[in-house]
N, C-alpha and C positions, 0 to 999 in steps of 0.2 A: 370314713377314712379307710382305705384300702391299705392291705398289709406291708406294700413296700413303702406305704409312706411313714408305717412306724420302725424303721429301719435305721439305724445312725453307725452305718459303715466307715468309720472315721479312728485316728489315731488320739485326736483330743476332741473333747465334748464339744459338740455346738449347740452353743446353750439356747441359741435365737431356733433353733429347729426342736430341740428339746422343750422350749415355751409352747412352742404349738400343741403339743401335746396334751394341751391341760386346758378345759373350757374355761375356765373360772381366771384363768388371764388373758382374756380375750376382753378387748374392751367393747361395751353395747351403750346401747342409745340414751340408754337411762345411769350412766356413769361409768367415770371413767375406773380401770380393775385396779382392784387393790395390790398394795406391794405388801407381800404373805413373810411374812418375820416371825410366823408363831408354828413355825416347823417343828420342834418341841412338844406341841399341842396337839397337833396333826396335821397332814401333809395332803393336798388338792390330791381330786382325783383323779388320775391318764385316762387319758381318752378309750386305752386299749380294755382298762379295768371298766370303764359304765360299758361298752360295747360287749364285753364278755357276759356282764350280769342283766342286760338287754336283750342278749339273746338269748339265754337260757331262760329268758321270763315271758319273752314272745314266741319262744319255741317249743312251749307246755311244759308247766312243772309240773313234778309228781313227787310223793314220798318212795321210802328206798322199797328195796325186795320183792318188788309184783314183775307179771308177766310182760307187760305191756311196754312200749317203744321208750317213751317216754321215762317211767319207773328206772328202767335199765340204765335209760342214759344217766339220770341221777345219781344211780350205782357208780357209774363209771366217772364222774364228776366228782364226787369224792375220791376216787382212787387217782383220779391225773391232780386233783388239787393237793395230796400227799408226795405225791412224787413231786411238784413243783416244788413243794416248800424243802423238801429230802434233797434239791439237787442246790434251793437257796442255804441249806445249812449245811448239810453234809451228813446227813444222818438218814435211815431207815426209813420208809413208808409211813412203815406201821407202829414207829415212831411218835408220829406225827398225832396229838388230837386238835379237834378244834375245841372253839367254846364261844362266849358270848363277848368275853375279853379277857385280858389277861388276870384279872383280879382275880372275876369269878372263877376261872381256872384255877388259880394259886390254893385261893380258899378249900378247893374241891379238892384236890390233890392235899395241902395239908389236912383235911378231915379223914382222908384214904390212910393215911403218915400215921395215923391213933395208934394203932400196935406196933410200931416201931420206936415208938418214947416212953420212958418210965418216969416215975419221980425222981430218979438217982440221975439222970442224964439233964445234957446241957444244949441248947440251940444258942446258936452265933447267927446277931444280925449286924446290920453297921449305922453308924448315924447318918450319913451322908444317903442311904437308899430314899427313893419314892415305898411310901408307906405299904404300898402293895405287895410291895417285895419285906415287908417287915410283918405287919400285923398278922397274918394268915398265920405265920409261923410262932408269932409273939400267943398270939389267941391258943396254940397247938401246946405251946409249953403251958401257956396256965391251966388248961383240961386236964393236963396230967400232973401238972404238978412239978415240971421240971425246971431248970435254971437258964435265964437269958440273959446272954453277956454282949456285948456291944461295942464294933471294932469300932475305935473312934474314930472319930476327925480330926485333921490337925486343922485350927482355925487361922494358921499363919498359911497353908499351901494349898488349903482343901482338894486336901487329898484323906488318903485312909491312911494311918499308922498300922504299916503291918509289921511294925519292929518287934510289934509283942504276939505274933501270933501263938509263937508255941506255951505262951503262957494263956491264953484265950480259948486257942484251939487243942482239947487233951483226950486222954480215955475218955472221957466223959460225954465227949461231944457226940452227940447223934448227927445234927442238922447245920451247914454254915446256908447261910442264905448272900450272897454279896451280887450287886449290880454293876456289870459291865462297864458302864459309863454315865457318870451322872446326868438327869435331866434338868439339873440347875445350873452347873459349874464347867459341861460338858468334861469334867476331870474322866480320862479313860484309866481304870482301874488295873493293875496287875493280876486280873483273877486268876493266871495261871498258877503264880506263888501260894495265893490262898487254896485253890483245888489241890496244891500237891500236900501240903502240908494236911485240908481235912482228910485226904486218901489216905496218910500215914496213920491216923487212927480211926480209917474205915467207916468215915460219916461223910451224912449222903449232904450234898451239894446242888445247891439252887440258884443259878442265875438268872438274872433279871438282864435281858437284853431287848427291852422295849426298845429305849434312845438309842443301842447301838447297830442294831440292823439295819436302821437308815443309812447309816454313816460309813460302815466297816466290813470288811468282807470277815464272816462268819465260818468257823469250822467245828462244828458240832463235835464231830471225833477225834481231833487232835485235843481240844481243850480238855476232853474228859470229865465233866463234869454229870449230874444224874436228870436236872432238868432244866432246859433251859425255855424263858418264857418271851413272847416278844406279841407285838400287834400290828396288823396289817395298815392299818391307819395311819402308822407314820411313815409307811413308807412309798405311798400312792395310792395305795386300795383301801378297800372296806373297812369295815366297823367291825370285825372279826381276830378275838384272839388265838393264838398257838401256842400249845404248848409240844415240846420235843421232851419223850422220855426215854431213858435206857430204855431198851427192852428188860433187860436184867432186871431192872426194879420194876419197870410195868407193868410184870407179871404178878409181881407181889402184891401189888396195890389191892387193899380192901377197898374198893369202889361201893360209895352208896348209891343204888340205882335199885332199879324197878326188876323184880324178879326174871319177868320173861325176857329182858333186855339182855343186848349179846354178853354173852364174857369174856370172848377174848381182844388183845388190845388189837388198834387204839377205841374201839370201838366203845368198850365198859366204861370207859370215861365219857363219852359222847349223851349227855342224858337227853332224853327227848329227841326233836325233830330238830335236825340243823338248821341253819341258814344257810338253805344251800343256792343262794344268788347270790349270796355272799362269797362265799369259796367260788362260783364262777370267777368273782372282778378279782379277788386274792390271785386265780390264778391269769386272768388279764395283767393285772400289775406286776407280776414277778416276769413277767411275758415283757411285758417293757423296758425292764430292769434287764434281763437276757440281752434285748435286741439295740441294748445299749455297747455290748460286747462284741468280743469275736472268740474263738476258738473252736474246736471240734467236736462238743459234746455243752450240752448246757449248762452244767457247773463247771463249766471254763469261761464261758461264754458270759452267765451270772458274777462269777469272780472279775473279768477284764469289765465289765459295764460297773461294779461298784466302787473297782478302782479310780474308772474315770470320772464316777460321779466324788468320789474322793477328793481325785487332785482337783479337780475345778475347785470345792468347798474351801480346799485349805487355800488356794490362791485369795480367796474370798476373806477367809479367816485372816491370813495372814497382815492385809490391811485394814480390818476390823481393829484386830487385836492392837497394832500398832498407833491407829488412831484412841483407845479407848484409853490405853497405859500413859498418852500422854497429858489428858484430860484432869490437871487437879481438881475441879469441881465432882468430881464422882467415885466411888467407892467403888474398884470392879474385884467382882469375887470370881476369880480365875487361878488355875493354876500359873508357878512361876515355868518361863522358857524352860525347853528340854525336858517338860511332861506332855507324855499326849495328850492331847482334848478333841471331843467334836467340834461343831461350828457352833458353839452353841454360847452365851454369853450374858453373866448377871449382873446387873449393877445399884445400885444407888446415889440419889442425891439428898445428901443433908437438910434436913428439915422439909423435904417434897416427899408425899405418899404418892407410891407409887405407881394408883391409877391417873393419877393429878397428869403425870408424865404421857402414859400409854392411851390417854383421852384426847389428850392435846395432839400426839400424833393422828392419831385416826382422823380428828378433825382436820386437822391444818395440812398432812400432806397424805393422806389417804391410805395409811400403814397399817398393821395389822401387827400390832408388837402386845406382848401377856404380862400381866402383871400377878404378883400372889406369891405362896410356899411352894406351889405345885407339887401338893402332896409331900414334899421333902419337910413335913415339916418339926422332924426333928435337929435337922441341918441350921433350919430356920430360926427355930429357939435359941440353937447356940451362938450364934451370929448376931441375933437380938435383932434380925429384920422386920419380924411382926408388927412390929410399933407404926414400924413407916408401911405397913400395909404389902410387906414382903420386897420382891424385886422386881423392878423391869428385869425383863430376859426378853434378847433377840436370838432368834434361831435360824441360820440359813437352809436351805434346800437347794437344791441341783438347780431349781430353774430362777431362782435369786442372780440378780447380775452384779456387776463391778458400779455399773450406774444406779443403780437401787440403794447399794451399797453408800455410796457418795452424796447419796439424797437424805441417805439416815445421816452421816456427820454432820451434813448442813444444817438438817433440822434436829439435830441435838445443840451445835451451837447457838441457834437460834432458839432456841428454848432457855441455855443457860443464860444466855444473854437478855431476855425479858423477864427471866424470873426471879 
């Protein structure tokens, strides 16, 4: 596929030219493609992302810092796969680390965090988070000895209660951790309320924007926060996490690493040898994300192409959400109108586990819909989903259509109606 055919110079998404972009909905001999509803989960990969990580892999890999053509280019692969992700979030370069995914990154960076906590201090996480965004931090207060408080969930709006922050949030606080938007309830969170409040007693701030970089245009400097975490996977590319750190605090970072290994950022975080085929397709897919847009420089360009990948979803959303609310056979754990949410959507049905549901699809109309906690599963506990084997969650994507769409209500009715 040549470059002007991954080009979408258009005012609204054309989502039939957008499909093409993506091998895995292509239909082949051996079956017909799957309709992907587990966008949540992780998201196909662009055409433009295997071709980047194809040619760097048939055009000779090398490890970094030697003389030779190839070593260089490697060099320089790292430094344009930083600037891509600096122009998708809005932040610095050098910024930017990579890692293996977002956990292991979190985990790494709280181990770094040890002489910033004492026993007298307090870390803020929330019920409602993917545990990844919880435990690294949870694990960071027990080594030292300090206290973990827990912004709750309201189980009537699932949402977050931030009415009591400043009772939560005090001198005391070293560390808030809060996630963007959830990956169960797609609730998108007011984290700017919660960043300004822990800034007033000068503790560092950790968001979790895995589910929302798919979905959201991203502003790493306006939000202010110290590190935000996200993964390449759900948003067309690799298997590869980022993490974005202040410079300010990055500097400070106790980094556990191997003596000879660089010290200054984002490097000292980077342990061992990247995947750097991976950072190639990272930067194919943000390349796709771009050429979804327009504007004059590529964080314009990146901004107009998420938008548009935006409004298609919420048109999408829009009659999801409408068909789901009217369904009394099912329990949908959603925010009420007039909160934001992603596309994202959990449900249950009384007396049916979970995968009973998300089996029966696969079978019978060839859907690809997730069942479980999805790691949320302190959310989960309070909710009392575990019993039924957690939720169905559908999750749309940009290349999801209105017809897709229309084939899941059909075979939801038709499911409540034989079972």
């Amino acid at each position: 596929m040549n470059q002007s055919q991954y080009t979408y110079a258009m005012h609204k998404l054309s989502v039939q030219q957008l499909r093409a972009a993506f091998p895995a909905l292509r239909e082949t001999g051996d079956h017909k493609p799957y309709i992907y509803f587990d966008g949540p989960g992780g998201t196909q990969m662009a055409q433009q992302a295997i071709d980047s990580m194809m040619a760097y892999i048939t055009g000779g890999m090398a490890n970094l810092h030697g003389a030779f053509p190839t070593s260089i280019g490697t060099d320089n692969l790292l430094l344009e796969g930083r600037k891509a992700v600096a122009d998708l979030l809005h932040c610095a370069p050098e910024e930017v680390a990579f890692g293996q995914n977002m956990t292991t990154l979190a985990f790494s960076i709280a181990r770094s965090l040890g002489s910033f906590i004492t026993a007298d201090d307090e870390v803020v996480v929330t019920e409602m988070d993917h545990r990844a965004n919880v435990d690294p931090w949870v694990t960071l207060a027990k080594d030292k000895a300090a206290k973990v408080k827990f912004i709750e969930l309201n189980p009537d709006t699932y949402t977050l209660d931030l009415e009591k922050l400043d009772e939560l949030i005090t001198e005391k606080t070293k560390l808030v951790a809060v996630g963007m938007s959830s990956n169960v309830t797609g609730t998108v969170t007011d984290v700017a309320r919660v960043i300004a409040r822990a800034k007033e007693v000068n503790a560092i701030v950790i968001i979790d924007a895995v589910h929302a970089v798919p979905h959201l245009p991203i502003d790493f400097q306006e939000l202010g926060c110290d590190v935000l975490l996200c993964s390449a996977y759900k948003f067309f590319g690799p298997h590869i996490g980022m993490a974005v750190i202040a410079a300010s605090l990055f500097e400070k970072l106790q980094v556990y690493k191997l003596a000879p290994a660089p010290q200054q950022i984002p490097d000292k975080l980077e342990t061992g040898t990247q995947n750097h085929e991976a950072i190639a397709s990272l930067i194919g897919a943000i390349t796709f994300i771009e050429q979804l847009g327009e504007g004059a420089t590529r964080r314009e360009r990146l901004q107009s192409g998420m938008q548009r990948i935006e409004e298609h979803e919420q048109e999408l959303t829009a009659r999801l959400d409408s068909f789901l609310r009217q369904l009394p056979e099912l329990k949908l754990y959603r925010a009420p109108k007039g909160i934001y949410k992603t596309p994202t959507f959990a449900f249950t049905l009384p007396g049916i586990k979970a995968r009973e549901v998300t089996s029966w699809f696969a079978e019978h109309y060839n859907m690809c819909i997730a069942d479980g906690h999805f790691y949320a599963s302190t959310m989960a506990d309070k909710l009392g989903v575990n019993p039924m084997g957690g939720w169905v969650r559908i999750g749309l994507a940009p290349y999801n259509t209105m017809e897709e769409v229309e084939l899941f209500e059909q075979g939801l009715r038709e499911f409540i109606k034989t079972h």
